[in-house]
Backbone bond lengths (Angstrom), bond angles and torsions (degrees), N, CA, C in turn:
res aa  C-N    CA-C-N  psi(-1)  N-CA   C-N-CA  omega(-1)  CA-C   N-CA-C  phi
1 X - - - 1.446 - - 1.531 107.35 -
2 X 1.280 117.58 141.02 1.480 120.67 -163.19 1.855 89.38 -90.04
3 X 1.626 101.49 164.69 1.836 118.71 -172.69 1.623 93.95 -48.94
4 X 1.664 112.94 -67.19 1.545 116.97 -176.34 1.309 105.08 -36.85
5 X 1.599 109.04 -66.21 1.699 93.59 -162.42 1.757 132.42 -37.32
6 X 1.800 72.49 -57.57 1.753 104.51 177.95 1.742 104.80 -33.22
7 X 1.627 104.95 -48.66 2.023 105.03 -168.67 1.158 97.29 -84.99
8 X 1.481 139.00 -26.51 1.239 101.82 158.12 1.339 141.29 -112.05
9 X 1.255 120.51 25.15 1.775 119.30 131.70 1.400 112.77 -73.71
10 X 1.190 139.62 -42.93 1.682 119.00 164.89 1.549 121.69 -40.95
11 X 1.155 112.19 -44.09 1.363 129.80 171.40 1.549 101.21 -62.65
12 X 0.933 143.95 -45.99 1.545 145.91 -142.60 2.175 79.43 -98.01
13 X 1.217 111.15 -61.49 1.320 101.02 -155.97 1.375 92.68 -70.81
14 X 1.405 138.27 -28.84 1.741 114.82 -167.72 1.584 106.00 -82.72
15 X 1.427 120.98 -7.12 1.210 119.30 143.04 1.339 143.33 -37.20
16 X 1.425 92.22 -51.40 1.885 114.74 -173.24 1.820 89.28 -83.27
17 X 1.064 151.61 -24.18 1.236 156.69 170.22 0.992 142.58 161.50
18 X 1.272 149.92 -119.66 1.446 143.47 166.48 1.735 109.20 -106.29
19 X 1.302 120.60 136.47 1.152 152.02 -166.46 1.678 109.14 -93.88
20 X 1.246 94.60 107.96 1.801 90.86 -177.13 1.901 91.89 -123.82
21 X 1.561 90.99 145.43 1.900 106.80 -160.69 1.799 105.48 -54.99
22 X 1.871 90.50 -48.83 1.781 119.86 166.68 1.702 94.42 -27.24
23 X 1.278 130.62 -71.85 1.566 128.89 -130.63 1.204 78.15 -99.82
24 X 1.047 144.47 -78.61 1.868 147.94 -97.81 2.252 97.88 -137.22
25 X 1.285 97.04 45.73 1.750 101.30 -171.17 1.738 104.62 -51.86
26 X 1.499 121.40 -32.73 1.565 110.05 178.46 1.659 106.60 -69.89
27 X 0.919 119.74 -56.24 1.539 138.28 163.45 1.323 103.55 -23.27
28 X 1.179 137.41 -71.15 1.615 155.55 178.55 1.104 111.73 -48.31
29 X 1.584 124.40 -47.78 1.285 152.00 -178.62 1.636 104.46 -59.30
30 X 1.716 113.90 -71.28 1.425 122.54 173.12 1.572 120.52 -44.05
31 X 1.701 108.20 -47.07 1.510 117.81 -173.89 1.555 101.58 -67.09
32 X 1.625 120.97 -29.89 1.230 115.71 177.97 1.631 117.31 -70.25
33 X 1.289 120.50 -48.30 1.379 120.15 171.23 1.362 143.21 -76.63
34 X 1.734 99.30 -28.46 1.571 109.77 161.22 1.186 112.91 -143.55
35 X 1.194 100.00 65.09 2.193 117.59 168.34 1.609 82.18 -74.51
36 X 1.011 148.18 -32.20 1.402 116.47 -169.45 1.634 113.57 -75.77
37 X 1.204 111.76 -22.43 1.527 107.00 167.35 1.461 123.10 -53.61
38 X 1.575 88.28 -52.93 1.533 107.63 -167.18 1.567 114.93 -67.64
39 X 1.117 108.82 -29.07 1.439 119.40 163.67 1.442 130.99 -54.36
40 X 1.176 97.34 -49.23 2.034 125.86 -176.43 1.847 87.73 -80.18
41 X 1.581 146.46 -10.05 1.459 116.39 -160.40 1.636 59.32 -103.06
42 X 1.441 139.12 -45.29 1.117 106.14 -145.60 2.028 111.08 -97.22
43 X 1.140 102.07 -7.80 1.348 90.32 170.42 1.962 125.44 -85.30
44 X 1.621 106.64 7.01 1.179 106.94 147.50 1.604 124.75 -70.78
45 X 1.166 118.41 -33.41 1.918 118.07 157.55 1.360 110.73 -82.49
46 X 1.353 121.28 43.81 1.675 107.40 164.30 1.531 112.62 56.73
47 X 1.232 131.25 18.93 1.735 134.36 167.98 1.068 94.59 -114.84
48 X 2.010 96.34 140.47 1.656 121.41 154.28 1.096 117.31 -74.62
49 X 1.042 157.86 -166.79 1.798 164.53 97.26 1.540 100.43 -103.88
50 X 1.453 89.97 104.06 1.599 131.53 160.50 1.326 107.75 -50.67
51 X 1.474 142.27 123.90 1.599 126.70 164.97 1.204 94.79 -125.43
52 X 1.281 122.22 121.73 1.777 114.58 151.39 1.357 144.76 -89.59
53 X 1.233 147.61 54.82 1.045 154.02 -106.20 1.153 130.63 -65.87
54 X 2.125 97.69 -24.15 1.470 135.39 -149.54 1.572 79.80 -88.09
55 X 1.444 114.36 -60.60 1.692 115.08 -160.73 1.502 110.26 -89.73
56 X 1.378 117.86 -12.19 1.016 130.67 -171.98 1.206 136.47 23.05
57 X 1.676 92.13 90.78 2.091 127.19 -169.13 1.700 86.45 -150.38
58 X 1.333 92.26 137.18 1.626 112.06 152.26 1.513 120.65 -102.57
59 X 1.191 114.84 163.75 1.678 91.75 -177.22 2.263 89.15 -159.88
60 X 1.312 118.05 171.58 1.286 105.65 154.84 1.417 102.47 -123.85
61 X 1.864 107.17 152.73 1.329 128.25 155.69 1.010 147.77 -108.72
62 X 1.181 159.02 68.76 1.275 163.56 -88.60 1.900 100.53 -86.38
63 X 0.938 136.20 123.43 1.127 156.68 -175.48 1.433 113.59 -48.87
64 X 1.434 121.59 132.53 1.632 104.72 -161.48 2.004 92.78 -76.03
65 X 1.412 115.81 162.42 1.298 111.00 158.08 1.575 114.11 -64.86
66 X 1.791 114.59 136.54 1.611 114.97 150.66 1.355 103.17 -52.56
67 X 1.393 130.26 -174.81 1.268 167.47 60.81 1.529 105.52 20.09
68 X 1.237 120.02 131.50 1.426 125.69 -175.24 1.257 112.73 31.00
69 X 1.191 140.32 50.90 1.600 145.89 170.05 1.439 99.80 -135.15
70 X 1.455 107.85 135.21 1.555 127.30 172.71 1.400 102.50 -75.43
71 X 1.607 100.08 115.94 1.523 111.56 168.52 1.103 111.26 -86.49
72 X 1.332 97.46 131.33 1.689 130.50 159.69 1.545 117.12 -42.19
73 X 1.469 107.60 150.60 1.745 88.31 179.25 1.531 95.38 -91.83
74 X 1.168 120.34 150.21 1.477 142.17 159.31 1.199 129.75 -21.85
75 X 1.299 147.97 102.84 1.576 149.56 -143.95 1.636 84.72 -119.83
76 X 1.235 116.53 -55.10 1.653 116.61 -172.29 1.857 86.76 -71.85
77 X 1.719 105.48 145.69 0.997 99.44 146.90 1.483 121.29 -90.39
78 X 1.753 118.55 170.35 1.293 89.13 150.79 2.436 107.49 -121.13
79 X 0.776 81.71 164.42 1.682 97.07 -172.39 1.606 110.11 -93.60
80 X 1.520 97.04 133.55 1.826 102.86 171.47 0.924 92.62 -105.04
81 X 1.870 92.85 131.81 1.715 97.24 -178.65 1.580 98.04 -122.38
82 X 1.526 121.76 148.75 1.219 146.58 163.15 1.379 115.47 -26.90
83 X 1.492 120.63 145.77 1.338 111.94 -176.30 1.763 116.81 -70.28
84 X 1.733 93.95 -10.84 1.700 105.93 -173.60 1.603 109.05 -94.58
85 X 1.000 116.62 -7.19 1.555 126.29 -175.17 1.697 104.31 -111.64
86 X 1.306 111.43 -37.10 1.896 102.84 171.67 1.907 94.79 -74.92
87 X 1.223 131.92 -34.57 1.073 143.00 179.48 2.053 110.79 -45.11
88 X 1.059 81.02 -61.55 1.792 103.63 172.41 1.704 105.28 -53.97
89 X 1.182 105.69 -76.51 1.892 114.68 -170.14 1.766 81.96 -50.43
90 X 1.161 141.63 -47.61 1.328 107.33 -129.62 1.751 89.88 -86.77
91 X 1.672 116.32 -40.40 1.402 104.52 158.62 1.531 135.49 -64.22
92 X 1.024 128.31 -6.30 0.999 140.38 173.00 2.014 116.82 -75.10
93 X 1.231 77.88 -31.68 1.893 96.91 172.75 0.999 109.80 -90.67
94 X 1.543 141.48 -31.10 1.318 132.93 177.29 1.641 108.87 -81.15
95 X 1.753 112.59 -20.14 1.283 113.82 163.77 1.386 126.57 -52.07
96 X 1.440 88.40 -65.71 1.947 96.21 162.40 1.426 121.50 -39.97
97 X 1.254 103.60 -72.50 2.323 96.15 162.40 1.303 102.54 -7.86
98 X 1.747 113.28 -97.55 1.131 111.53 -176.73 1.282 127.75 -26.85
99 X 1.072 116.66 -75.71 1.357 103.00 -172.24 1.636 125.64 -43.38
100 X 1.334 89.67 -51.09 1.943 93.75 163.53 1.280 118.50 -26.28
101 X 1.350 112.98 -62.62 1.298 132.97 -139.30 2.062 80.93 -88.67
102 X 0.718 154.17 -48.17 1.495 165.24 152.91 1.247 114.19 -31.12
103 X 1.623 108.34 -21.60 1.638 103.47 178.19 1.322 104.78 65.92
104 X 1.634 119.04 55.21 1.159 129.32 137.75 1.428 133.40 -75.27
105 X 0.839 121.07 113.09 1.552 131.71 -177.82 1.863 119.25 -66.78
106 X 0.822 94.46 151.93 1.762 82.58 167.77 1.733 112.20 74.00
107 X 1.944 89.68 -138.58 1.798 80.82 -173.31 1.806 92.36 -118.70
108 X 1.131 95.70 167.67 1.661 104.88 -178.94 1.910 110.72 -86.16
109 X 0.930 112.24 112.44 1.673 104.72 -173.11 1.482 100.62 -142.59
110 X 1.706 111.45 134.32 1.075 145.50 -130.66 1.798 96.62 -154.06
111 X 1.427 91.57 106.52 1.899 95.07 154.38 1.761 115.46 -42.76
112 X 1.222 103.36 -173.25 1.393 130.37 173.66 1.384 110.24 -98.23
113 X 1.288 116.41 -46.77 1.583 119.64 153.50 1.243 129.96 -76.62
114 X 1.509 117.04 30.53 1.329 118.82 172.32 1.405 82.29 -130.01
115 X 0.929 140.41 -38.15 1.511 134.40 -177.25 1.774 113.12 -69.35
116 X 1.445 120.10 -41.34 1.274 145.55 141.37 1.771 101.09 -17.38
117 X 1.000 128.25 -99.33 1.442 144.85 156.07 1.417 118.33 2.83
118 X 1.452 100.22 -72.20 1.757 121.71 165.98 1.304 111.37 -34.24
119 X 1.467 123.17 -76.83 1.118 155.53 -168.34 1.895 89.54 -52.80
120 X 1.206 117.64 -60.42 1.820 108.36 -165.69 0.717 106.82 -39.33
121 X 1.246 120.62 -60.99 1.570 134.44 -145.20 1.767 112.29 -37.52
122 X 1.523 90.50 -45.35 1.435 108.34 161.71 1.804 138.27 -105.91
123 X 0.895 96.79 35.39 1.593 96.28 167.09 1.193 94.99 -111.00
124 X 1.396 89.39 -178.66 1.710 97.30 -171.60 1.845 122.26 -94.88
125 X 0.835 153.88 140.54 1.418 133.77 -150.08 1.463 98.22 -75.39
126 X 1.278 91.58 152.19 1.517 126.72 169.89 1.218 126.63 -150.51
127 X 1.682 117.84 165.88 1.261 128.50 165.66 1.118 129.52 -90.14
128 X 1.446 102.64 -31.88 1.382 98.11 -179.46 1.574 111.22 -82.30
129 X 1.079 127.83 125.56 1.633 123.48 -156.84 1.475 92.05 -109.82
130 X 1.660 144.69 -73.40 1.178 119.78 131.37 1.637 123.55 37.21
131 X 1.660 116.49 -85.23 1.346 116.26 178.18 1.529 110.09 -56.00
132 X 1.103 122.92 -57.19 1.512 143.07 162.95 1.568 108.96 -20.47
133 X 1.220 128.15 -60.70 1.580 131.77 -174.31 1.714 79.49 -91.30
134 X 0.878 138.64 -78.87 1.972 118.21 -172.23 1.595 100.37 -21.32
135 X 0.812 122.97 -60.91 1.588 125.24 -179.47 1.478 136.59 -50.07
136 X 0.949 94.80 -52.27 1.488 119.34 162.99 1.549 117.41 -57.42
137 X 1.532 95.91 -57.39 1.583 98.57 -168.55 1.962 91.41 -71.33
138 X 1.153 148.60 -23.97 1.650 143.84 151.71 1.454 106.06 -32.14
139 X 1.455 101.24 -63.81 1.677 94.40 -168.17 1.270 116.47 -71.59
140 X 1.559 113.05 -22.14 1.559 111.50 -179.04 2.051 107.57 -77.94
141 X 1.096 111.70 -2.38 1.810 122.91 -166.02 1.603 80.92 -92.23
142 X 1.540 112.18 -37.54 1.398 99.38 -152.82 1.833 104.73 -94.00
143 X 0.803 91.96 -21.75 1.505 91.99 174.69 2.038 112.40 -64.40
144 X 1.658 91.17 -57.11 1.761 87.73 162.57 1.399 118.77 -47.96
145 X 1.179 108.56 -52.36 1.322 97.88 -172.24 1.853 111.99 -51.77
146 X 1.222 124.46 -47.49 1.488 128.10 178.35 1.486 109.78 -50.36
147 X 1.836 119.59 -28.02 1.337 109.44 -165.46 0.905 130.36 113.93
148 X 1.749 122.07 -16.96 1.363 151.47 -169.82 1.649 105.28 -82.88
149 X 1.176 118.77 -44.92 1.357 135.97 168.15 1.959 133.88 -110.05
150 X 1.415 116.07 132.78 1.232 110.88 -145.06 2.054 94.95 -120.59
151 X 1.157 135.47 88.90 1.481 121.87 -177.40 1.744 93.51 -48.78
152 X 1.399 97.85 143.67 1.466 111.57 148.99 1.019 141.02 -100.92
153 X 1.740 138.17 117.08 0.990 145.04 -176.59 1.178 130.46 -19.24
154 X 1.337 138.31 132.40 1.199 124.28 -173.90 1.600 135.62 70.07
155 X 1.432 104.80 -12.20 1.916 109.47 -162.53 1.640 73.32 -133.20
156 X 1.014 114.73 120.94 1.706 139.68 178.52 1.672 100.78 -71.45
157 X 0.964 118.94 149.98 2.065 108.17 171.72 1.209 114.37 55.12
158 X 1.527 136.46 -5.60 1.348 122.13 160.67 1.261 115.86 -107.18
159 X 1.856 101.87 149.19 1.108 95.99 -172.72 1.850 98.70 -142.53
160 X 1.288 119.95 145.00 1.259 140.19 -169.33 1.619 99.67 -81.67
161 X 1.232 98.87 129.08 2.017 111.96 171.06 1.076 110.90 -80.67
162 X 1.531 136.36 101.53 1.190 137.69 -178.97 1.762 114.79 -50.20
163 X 1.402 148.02 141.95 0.657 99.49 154.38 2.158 143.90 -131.87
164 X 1.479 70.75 58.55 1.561 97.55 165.81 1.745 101.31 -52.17
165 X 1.499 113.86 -31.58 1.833 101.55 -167.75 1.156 91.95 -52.75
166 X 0.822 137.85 -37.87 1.808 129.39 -138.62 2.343 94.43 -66.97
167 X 1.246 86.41 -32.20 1.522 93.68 167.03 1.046 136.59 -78.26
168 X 1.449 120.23 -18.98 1.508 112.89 162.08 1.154 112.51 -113.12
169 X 2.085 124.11 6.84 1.469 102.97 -172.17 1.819 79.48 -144.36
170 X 1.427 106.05 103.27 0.956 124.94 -150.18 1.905 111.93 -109.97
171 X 1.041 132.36 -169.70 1.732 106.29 -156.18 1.685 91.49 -101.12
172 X 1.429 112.11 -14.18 1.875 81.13 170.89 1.323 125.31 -79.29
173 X 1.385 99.82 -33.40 1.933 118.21 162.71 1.738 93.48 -20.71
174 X 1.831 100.01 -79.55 1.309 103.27 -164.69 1.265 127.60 -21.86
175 X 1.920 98.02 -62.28 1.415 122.71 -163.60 1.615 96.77 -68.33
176 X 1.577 136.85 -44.12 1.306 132.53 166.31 1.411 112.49 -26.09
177 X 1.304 100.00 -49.35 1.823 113.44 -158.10 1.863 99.36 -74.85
178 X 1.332 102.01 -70.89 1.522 113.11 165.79 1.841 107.21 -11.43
179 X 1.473 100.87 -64.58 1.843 116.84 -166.70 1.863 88.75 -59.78
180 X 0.783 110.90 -64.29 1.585 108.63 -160.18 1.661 107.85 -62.30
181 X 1.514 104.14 -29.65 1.890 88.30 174.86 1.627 106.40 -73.62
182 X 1.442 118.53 -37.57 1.380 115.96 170.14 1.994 125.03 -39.26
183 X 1.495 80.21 -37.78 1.496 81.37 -178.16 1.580 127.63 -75.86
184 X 2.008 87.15 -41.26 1.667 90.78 166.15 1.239 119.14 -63.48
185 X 0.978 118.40 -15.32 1.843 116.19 -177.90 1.292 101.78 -87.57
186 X 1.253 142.92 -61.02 1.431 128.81 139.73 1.736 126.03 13.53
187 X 1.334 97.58 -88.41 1.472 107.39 159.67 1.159 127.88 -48.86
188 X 1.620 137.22 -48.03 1.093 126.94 159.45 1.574 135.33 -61.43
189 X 1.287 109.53 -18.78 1.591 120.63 164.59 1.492 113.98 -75.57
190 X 1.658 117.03 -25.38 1.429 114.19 -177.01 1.743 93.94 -80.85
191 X 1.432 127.22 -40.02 1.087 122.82 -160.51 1.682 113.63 -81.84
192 X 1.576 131.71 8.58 1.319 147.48 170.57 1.589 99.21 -105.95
């Protein structure tokens, strides 16, 4: 494949989404030898391309605005996500920690009933338990669908933690999140 071609199918696929070394090896290959092309077509539209080398995913981010500079309109979207789907990534990222931090190897993969579980802790009680896994299993569709979550072949209900999260749900998020369950628990101990 000639240099041109090569930058623009790299270009074409970090379009279609994020680029992991695992899936997309020509892709990986191009961003490795002429990321400087691919970089320069896209920082004429105000986008970065993020590479991580360690986890190895590329991804683009849309460039913060200067101060007195005419912003560009937006090529990245960005997405409103549900209180049950920011709910998910943000445990789902502190899952990953762990495991890191445990000297887990490999990828982090998690039933449907371990995700099920996760998820209770914080909803609000109910009876109908039924509605509860209907629910769950939504936010867990919707998280794949974003990219965040990967089904694995063959093993029904499991599903692989991408880990691109580590890029959008990042350690102050965490520590944000961390502060606010502290507080509700707070509140709920003053209110018993």
């Amino acid at each position: 494949m000639s240099n041109d071609r090569g930058v623009a199918a790299a270009i074409i696929r970090l379009m279609q989404g994020v680029v992991y070394r695992t899936a997309d090896e020509d892709t990986w290959g191009t961003l490795e030898r002429l990321g400087a092309g691919v970089k320069d077509h896209f920082a004429t539209i105000g986008v970065d391309v993020v590479i991580d080398d360690t986890e190895g995913y590329a991804y683009l981010r849309s460039r913060p605005e200067e101060q007195g500079e005419e912003a560009l309109p937006r090529l990245v979207r960005r997405r409103a996500l549900t209180y049950n789907v920011s709910l998910l990534l943000v445990l789902l990222r502190k899952r990953l920690v762990e495991f890191e931090t445990n000297g887990g190897e490999g990828r982090l993969v998690l039933s449907a009933e371990q995700i099920v579980e996760m998820l209770r802790l914080f909803q609000a009680e109910s009876t109908n338990d039924a509605r509860v896994v209907d629910q769950v299993e939504t936010t867990i569709k919707k998280a794949a669908e974003l990219g965040f979550l990967r089904p694995l072949r063959g093993q029904r209900d499991h599903w692989e933690v991408r880990r691109i999260l580590k890029a959008y749900v990042d350690a102050q998020t965490l520590n944000d999140f961390a502060a606010k369950l502290r507080e509700y628990a707070g509140a709920t101990a003053d209110d018993e």
